[in-house]
Structures are given as C-alpha cells and as structure tokens.
N, C-alpha and C positions, 0 to 999 in steps of 0.2 A: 632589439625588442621584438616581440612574437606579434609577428600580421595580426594572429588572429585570435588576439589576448581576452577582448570579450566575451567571441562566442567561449573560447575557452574554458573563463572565469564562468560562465552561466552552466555549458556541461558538469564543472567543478561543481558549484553550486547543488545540480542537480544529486550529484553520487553523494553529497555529504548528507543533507535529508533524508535519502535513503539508506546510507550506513548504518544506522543504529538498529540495531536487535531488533526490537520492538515493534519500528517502523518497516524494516522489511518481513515481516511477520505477518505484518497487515496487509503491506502490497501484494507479498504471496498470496495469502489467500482471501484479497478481493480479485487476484489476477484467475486464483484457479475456482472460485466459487461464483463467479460473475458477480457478488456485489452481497453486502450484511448488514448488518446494525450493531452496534454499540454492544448494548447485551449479550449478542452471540458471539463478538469477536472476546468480550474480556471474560465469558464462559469459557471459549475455547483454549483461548490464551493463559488464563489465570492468574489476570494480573487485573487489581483494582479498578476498577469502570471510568477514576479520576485520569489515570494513567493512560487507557486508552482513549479518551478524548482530547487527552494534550498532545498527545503524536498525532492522532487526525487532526487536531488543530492545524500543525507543522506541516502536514501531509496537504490539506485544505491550500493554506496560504501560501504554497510553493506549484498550485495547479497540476497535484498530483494527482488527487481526487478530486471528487465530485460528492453530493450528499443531496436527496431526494425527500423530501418530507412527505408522508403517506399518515397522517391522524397525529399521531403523537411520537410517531417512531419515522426514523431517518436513514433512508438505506444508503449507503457507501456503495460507489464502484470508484474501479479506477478506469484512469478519461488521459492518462498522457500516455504515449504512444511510445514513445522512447525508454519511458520503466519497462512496458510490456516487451520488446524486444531486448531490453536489460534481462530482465527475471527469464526469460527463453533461456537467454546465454549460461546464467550463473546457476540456475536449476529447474529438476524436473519437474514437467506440470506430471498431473495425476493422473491416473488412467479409472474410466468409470467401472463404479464397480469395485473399486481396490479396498484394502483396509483402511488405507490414508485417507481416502475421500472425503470424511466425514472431520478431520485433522486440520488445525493452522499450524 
C-alpha cells in the first residue's frame, strides 16, 4: 500500500478539477490577469454566463479560488498556490503589452 495515499488522493483530487477545458481557462487567466468577474470571463471565453459560474462553483468549493464582492459584481482571483506553480509548468504566462494580453 502507498505511505502516502492521502496526500496523494488530495494532489489527485486537485489535477481533476483543474482538468477540464473550461476550468483551466479560468485558472489561466485569473493566473495571468490577476483576478475578473463573471461577465468578462464568459465575454472572453464565449461560453454562456450559466457555464462559467458552474466551473467557478467547482473551482470555489475545491479552494482554488477566492470571489470578492465589490456592489453587485464579484471579482475572482486565484488563492492556491500549487495551481500557480501548476499553470507556470504547463504554460506561458503573457508578456505586457503582447496581443495575447487582452485573451483567456
């Protein structure tokens, strides 16, 4: 049996929430935008406003995010430490100034 089947199960845990399209779309770029709302991610993204609050839900309840209430709008960053040096590994952040910038 693996010592250290827990933590294991829990890293596991982590990469499966973040597997989906969708969800790391959002990590990306709350990782490279420092933090959004709802509106700008499913503008960006183009995908129904339903859609991306059910992945932040997922995203929320796994302590990958964080959500900020500012009047009626909610800005998203990301707050776990281990995606951010996740998303370094698997892709480029953007450099200021570039086309991308502006891009999820």
């Amino acid at each position: 049996m693996i010592q250290d089947e827990k933590f294991l199960q829990q890293q596991a845990e982590l990469l499966k929430v973040i597997a989906h399209p969708v969800r790391l779309c959002i990590v990306r770029g709350l990782w490279q935008n420092g933090g959004c709302n709802v509106t700008h991610m499913q503008q960006c993204m183009d995908v129904p406003q339903s859609t991306v609050s059910q992945h932040l839900a997922k995203l929320r309840q796994a302590g990958i995010i964080e959500g900020k209430r500012s009047g009626l709008e909610i800005c998203y960053t990301l707050k776990d430490e281990r995606v951010k040096a996740i998303l370094s590994c698997l892709l480029p952040k953007k450099k200021a100034g570039t086309e991308e910038e502006s891009s999820w």
